[in-house]
mmCIF file as gemmi writes it, N, C-alpha and C atoms, coordinates in Angstrom:
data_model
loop_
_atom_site.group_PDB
_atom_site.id
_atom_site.type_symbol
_atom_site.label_atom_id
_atom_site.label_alt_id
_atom_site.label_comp_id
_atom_site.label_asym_id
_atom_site.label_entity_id
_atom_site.label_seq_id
_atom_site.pdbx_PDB_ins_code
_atom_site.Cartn_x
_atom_site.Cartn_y
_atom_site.Cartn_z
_atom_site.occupancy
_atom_site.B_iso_or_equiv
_atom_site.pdbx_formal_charge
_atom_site.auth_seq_id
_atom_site.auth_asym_id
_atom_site.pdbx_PDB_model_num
ATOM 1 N N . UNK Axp A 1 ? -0.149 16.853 21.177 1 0 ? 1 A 1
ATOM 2 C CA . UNK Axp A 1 ? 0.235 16.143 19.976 1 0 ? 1 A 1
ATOM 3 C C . UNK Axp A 1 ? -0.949 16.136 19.009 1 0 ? 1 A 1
ATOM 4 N N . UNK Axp A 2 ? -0.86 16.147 17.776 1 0 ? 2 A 1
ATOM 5 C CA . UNK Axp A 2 ? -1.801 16.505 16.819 1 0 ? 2 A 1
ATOM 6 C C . UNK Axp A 2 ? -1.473 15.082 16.01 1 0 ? 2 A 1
ATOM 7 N N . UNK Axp A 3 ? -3.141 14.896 15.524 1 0 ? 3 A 1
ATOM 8 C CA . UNK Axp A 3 ? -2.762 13.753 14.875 1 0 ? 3 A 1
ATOM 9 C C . UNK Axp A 3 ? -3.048 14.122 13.04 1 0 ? 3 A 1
ATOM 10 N N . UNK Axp A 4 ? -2.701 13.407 12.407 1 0 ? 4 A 1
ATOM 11 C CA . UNK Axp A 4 ? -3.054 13.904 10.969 1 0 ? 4 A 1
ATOM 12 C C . UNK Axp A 4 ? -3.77 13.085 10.172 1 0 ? 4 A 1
ATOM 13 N N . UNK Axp A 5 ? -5.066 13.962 9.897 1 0 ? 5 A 1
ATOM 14 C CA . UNK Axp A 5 ? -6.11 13.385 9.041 1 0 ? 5 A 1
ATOM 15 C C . UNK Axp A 5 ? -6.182 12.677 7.644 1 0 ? 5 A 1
ATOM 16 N N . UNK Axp A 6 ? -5.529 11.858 7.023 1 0 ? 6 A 1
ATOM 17 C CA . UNK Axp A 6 ? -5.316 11.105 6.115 1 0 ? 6 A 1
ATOM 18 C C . UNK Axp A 6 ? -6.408 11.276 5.273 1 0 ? 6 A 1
ATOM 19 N N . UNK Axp A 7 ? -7.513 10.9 5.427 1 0 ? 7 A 1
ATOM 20 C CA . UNK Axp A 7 ? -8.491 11.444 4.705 1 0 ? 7 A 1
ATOM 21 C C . UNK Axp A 7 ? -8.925 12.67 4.229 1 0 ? 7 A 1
ATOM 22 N N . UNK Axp A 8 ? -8.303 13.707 4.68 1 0 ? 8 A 1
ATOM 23 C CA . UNK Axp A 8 ? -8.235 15.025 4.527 1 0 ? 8 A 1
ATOM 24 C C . UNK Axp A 8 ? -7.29 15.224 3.304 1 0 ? 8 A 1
ATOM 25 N N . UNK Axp A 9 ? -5.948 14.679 4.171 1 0 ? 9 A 1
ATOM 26 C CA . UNK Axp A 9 ? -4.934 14.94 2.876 1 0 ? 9 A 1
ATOM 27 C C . UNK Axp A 9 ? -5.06 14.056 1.571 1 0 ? 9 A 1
ATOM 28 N N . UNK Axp A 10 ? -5.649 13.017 1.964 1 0 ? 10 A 1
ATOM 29 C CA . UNK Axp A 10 ? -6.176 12.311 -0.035 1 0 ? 10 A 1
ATOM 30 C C . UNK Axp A 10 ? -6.815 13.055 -0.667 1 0 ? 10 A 1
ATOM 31 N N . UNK Axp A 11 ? -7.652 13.956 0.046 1 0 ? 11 A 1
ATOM 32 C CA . UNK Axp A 11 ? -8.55 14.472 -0.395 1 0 ? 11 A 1
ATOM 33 C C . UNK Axp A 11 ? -7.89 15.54 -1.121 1 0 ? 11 A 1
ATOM 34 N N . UNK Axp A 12 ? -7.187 16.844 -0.756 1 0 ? 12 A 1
ATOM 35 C CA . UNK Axp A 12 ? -6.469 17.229 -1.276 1 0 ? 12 A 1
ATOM 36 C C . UNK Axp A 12 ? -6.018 16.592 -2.416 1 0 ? 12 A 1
ATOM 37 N N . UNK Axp A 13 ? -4.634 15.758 -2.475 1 0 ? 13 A 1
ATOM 38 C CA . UNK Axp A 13 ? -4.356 14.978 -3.606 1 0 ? 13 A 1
ATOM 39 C C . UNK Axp A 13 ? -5.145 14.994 -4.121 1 0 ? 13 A 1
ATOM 40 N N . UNK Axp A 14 ? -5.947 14.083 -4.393 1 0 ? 14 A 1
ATOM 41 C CA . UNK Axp A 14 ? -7.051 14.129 -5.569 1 0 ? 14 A 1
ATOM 42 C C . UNK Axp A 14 ? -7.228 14.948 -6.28 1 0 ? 14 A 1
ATOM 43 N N . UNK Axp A 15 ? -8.158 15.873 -5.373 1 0 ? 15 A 1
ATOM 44 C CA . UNK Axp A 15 ? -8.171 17.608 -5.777 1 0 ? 15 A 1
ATOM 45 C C . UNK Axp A 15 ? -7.292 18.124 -6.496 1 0 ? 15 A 1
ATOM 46 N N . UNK Axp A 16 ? -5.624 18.34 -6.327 1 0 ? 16 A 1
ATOM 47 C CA . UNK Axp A 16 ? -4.718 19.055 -6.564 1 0 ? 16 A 1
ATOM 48 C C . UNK Axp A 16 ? -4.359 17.975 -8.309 1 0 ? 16 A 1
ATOM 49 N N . UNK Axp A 17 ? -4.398 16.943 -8.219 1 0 ? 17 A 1
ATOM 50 C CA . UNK Axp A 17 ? -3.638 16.133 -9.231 1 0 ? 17 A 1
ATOM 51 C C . UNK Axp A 17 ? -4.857 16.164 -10.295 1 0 ? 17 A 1
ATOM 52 N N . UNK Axp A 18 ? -5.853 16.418 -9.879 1 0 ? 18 A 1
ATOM 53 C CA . UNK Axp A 18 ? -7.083 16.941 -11.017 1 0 ? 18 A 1
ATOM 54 C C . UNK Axp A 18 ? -7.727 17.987 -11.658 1 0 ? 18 A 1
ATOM 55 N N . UNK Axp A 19 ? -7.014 18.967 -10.974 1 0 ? 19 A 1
ATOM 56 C CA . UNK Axp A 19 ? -7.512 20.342 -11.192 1 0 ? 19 A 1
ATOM 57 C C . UNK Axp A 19 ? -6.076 20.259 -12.094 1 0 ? 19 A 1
ATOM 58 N N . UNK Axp A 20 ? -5.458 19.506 -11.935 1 0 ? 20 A 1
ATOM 59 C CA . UNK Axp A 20 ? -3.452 19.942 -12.639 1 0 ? 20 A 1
ATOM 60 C C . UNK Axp A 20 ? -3.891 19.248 -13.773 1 0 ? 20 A 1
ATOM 61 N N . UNK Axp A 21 ? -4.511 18.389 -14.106 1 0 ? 21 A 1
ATOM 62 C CA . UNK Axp A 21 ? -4.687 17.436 -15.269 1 0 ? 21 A 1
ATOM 63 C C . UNK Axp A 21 ? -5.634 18.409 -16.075 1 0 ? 21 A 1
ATOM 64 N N . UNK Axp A 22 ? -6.752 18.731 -15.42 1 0 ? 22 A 1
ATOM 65 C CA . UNK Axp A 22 ? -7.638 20.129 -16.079 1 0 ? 22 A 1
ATOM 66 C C . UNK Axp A 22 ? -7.145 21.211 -16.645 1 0 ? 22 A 1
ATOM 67 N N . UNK Axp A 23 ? -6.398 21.766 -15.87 1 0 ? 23 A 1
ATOM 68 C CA . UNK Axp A 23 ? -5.476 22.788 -16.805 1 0 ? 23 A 1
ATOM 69 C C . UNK Axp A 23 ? -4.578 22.531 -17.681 1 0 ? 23 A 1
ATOM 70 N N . UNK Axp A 24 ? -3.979 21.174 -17.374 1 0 ? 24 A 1
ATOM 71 C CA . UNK Axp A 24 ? -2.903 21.094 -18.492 1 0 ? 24 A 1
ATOM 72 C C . UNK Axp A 24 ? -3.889 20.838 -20.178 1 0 ? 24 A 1
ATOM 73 N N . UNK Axp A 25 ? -4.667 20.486 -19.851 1 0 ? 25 A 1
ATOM 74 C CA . UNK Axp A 25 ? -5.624 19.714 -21.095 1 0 ? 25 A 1
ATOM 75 C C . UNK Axp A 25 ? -6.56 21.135 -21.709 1 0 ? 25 A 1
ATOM 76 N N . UNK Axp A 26 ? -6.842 21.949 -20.881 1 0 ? 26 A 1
ATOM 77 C CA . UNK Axp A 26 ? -7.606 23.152 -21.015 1 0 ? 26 A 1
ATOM 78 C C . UNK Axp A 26 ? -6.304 23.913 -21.853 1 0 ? 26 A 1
ATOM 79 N N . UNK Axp A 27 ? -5.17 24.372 -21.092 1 0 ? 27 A 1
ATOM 80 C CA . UNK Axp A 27 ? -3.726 25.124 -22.199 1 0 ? 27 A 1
ATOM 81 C C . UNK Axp A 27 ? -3.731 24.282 -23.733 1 0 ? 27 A 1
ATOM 82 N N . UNK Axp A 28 ? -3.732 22.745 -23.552 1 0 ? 28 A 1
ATOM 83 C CA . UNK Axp A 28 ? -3.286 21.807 -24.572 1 0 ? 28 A 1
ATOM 84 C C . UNK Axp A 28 ? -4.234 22.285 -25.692 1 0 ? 28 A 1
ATOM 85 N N . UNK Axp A 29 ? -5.965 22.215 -25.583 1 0 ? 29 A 1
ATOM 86 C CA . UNK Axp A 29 ? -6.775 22.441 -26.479 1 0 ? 29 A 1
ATOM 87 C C . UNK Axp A 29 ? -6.641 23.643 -26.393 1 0 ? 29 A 1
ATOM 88 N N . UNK Axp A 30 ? -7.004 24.984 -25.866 1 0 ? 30 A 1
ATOM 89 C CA . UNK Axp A 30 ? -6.717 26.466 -26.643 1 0 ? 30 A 1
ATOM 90 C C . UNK Axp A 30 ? -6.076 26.101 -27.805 1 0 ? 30 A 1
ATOM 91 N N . UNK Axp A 31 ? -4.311 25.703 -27.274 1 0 ? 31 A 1
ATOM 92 C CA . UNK Axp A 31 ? -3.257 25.378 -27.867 1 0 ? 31 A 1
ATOM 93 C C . UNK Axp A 31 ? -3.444 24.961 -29.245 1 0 ? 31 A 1
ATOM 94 N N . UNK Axp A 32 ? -4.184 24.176 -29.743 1 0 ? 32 A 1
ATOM 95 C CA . UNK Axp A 32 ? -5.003 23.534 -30.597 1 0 ? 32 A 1
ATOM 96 C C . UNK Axp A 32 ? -5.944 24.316 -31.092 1 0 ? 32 A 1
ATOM 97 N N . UNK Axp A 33 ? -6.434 24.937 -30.763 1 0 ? 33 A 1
ATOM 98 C CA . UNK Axp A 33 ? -7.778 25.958 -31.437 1 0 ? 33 A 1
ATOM 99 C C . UNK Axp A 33 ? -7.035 26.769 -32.016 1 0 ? 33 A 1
ATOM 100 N N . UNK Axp A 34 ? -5.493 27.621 -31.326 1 0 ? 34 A 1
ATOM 101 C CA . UNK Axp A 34 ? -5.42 28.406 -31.999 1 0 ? 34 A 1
ATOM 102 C C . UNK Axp A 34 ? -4.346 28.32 -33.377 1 0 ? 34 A 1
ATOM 103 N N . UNK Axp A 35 ? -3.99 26.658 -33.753 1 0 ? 35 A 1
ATOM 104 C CA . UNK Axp A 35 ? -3.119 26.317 -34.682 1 0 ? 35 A 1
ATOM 105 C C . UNK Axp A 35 ? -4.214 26.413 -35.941 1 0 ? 35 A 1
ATOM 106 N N . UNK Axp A 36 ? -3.434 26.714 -37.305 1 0 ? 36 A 1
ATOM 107 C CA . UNK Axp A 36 ? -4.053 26.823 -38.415 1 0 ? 36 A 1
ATOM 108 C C . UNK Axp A 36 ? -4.311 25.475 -38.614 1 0 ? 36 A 1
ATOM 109 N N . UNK Axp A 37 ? -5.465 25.356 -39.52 1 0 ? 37 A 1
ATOM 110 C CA . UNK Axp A 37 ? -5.862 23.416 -39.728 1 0 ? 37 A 1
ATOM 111 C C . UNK Axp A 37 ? -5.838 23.542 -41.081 1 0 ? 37 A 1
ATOM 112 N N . UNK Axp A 38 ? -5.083 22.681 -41.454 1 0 ? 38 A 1
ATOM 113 C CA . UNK Axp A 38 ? -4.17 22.226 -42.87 1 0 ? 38 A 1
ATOM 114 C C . UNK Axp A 38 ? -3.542 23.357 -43.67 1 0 ? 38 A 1
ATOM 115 N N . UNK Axp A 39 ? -3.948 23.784 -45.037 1 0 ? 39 A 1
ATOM 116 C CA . UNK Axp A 39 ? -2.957 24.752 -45.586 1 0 ? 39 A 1
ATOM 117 C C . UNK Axp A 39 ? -3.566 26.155 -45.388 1 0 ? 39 A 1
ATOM 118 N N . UNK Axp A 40 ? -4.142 26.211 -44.632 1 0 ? 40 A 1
ATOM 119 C CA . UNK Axp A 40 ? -4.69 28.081 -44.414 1 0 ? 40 A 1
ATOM 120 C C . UNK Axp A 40 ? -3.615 28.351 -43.479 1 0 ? 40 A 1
ATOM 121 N N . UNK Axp A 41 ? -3.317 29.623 -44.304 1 0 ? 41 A 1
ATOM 122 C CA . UNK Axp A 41 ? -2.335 30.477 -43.173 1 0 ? 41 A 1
ATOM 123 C C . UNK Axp A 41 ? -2.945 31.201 -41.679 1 0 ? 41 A 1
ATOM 124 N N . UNK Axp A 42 ? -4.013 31.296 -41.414 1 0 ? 42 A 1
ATOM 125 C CA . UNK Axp A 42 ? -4.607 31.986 -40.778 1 0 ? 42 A 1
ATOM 126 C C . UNK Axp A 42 ? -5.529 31.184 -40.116 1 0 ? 42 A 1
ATOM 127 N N . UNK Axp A 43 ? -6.056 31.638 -38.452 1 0 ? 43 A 1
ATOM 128 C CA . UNK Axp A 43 ? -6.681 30.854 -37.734 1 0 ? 43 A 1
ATOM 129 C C . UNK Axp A 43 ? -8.081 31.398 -38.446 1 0 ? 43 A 1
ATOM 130 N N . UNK Axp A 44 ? -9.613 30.343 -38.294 1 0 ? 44 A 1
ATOM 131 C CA . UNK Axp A 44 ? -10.134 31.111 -38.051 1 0 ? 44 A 1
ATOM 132 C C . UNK Axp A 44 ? -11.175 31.392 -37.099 1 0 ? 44 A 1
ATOM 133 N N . UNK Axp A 45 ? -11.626 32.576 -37.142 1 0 ? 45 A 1
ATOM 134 C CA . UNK Axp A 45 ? -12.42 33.454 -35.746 1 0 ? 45 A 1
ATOM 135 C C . UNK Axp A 45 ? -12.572 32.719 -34.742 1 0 ? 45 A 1
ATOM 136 N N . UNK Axp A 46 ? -13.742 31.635 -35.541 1 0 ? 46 A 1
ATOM 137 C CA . UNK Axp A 46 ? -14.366 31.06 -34.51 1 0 ? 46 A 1
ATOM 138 C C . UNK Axp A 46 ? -13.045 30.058 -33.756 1 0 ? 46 A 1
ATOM 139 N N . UNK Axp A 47 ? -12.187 29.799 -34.119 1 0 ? 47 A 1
ATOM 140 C CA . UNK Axp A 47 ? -11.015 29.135 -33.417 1 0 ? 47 A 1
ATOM 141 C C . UNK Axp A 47 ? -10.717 30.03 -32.501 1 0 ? 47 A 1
ATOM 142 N N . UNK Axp A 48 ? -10.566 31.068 -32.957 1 0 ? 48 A 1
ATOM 143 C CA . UNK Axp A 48 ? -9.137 32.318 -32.075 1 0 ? 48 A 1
ATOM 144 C C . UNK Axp A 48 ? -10.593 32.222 -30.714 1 0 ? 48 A 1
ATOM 145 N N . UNK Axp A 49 ? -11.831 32.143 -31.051 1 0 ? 49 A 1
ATOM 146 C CA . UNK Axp A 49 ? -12.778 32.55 -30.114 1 0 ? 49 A 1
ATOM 147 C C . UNK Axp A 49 ? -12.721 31.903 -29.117 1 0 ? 49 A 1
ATOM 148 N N . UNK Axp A 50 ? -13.118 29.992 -29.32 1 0 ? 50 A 1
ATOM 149 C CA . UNK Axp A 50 ? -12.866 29.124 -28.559 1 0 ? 50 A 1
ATOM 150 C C . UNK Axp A 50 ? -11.657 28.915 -27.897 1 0 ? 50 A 1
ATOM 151 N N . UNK Axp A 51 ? -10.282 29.469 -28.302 1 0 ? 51 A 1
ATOM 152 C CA . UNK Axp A 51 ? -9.382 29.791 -27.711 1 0 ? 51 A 1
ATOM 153 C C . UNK Axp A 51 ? -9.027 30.774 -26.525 1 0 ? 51 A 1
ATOM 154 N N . UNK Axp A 52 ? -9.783 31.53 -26.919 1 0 ? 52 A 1
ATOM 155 C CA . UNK Axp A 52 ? -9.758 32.596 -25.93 1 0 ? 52 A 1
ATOM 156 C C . UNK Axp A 52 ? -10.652 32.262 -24.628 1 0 ? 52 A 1
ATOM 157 N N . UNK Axp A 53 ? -11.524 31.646 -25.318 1 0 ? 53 A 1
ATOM 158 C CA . UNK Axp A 53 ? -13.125 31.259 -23.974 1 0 ? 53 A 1
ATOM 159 C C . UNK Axp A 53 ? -12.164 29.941 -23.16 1 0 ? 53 A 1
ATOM 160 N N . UNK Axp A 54 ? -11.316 28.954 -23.819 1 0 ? 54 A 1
ATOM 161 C CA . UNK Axp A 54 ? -10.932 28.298 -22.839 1 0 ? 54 A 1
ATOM 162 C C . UNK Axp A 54 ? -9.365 29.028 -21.972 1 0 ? 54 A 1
ATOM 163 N N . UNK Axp A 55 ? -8.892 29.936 -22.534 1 0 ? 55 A 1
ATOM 164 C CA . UNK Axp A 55 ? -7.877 29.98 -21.635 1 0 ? 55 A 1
ATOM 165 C C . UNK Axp A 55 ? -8.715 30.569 -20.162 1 0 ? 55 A 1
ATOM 166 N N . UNK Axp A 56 ? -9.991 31.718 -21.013 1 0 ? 56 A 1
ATOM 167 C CA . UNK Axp A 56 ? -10.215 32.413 -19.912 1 0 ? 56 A 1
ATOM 168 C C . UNK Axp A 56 ? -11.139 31.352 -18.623 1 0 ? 56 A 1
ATOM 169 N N . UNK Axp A 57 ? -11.578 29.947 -19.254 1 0 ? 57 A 1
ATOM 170 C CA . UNK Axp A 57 ? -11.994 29.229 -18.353 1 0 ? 57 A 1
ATOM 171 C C . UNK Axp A 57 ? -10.888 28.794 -17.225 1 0 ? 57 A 1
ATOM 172 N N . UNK Axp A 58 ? -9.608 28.32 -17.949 1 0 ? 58 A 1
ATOM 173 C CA . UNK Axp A 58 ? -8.162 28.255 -17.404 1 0 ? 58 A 1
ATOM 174 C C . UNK Axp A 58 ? -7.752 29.103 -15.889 1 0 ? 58 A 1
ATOM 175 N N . UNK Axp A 59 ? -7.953 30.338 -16.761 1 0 ? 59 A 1
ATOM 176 C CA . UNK Axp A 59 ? -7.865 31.624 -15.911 1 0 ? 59 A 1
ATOM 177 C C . UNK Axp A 59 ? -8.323 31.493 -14.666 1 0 ? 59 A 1
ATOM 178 N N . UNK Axp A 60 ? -9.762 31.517 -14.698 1 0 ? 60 A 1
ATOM 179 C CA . UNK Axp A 60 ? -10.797 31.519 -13.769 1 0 ? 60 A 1
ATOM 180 C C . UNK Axp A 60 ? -10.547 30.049 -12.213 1 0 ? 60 A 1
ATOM 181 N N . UNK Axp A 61 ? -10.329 29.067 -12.817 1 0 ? 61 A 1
ATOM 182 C CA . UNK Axp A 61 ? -9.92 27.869 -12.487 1 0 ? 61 A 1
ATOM 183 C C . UNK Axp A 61 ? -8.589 28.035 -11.626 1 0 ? 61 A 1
ATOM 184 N N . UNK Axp A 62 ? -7.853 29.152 -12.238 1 0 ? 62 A 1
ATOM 185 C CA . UNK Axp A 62 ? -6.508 29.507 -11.193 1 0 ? 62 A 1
ATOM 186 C C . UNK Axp A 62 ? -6.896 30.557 -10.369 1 0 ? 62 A 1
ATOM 187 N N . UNK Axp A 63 ? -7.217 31.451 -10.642 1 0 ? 63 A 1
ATOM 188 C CA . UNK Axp A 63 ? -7.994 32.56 -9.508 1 0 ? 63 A 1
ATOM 189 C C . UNK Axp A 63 ? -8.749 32.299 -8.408 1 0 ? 63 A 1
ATOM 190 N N . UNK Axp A 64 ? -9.6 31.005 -8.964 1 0 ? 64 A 1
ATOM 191 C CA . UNK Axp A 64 ? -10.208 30.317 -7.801 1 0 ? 64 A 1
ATOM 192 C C . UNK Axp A 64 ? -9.273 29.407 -7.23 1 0 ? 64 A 1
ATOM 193 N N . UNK Axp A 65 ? -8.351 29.227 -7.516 1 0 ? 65 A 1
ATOM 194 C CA . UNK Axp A 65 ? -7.384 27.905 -6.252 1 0 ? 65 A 1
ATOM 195 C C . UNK Axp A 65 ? -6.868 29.026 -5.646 1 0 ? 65 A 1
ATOM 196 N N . UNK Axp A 66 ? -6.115 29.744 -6.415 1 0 ? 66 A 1
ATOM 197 C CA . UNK Axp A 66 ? -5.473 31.371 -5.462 1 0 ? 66 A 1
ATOM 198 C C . UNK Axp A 66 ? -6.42 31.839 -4.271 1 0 ? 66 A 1
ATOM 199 N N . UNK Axp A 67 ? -7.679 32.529 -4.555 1 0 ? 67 A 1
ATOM 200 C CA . UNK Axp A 67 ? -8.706 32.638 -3.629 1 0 ? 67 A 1
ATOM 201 C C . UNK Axp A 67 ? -8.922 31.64 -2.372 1 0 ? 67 A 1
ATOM 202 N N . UNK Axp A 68 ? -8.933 30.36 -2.417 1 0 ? 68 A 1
ATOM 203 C CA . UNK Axp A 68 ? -8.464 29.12 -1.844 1 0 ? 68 A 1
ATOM 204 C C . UNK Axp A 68 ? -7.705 29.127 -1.186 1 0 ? 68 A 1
ATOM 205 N N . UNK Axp A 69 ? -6.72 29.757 -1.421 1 0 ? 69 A 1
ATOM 206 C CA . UNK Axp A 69 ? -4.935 29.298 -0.803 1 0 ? 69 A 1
ATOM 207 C C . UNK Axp A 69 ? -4.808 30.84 0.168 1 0 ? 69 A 1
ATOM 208 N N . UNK Axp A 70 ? -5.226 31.524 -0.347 1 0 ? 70 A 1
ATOM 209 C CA . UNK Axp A 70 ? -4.904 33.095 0.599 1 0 ? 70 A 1
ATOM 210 C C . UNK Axp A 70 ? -6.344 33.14 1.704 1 0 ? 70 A 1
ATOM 211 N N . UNK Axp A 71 ? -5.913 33.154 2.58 1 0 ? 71 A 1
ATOM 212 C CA . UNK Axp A 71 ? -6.963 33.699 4.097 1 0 ? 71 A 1
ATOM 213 C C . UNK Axp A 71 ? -7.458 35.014 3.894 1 0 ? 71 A 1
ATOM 214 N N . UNK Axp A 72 ? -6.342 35.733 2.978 1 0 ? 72 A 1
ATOM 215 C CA . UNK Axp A 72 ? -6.739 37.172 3.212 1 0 ? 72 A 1
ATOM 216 C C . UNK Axp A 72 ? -8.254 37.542 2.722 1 0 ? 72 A 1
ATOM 217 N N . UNK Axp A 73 ? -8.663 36.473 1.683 1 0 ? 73 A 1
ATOM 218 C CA . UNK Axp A 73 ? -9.513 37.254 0.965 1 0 ? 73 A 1
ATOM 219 C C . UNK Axp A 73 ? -11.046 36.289 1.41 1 0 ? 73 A 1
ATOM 220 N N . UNK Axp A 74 ? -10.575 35.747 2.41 1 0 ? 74 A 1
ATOM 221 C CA . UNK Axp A 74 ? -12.271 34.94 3.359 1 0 ? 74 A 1
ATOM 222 C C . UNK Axp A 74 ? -13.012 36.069 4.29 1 0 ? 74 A 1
């Protein structure tokens, strides 16, 4: 019989419900960088830039839970 580590699995939780709050807020601001601010039709650069640097932080942040979750690649 196996018993189950409670402290293990909060731990998780935590983990999982914070890394989810991180990304949603990381998509939200790109999201935001890459909207025009007031009457310019057009983003600019330095927006589209910071946009791009946070999705690819985003990115990175999911590749590493993936890496995490697969055995194959330990």
């Amino acid at each position: 019989m196996s018993s189950i580590n409670w402290m293990a699995l909060l731990q998780v939780t935590v983990v999982t419900i914070f890394t989810a709050v991180v990304i949603a807020a990381l998509m939200s601001l790109s999201n935001w960088f890459f909207t025009p601010v007031g009457a310019a039709e057009e983003v600019a650069t330095s927006r589209k830039v910071i946009g791009f640097a946070l999705l690819a932080v985003m990115g990175l942040i999911i590749l590493f839970g993936l890496y995490l979750m697969i055995p194959y690649f330990h």
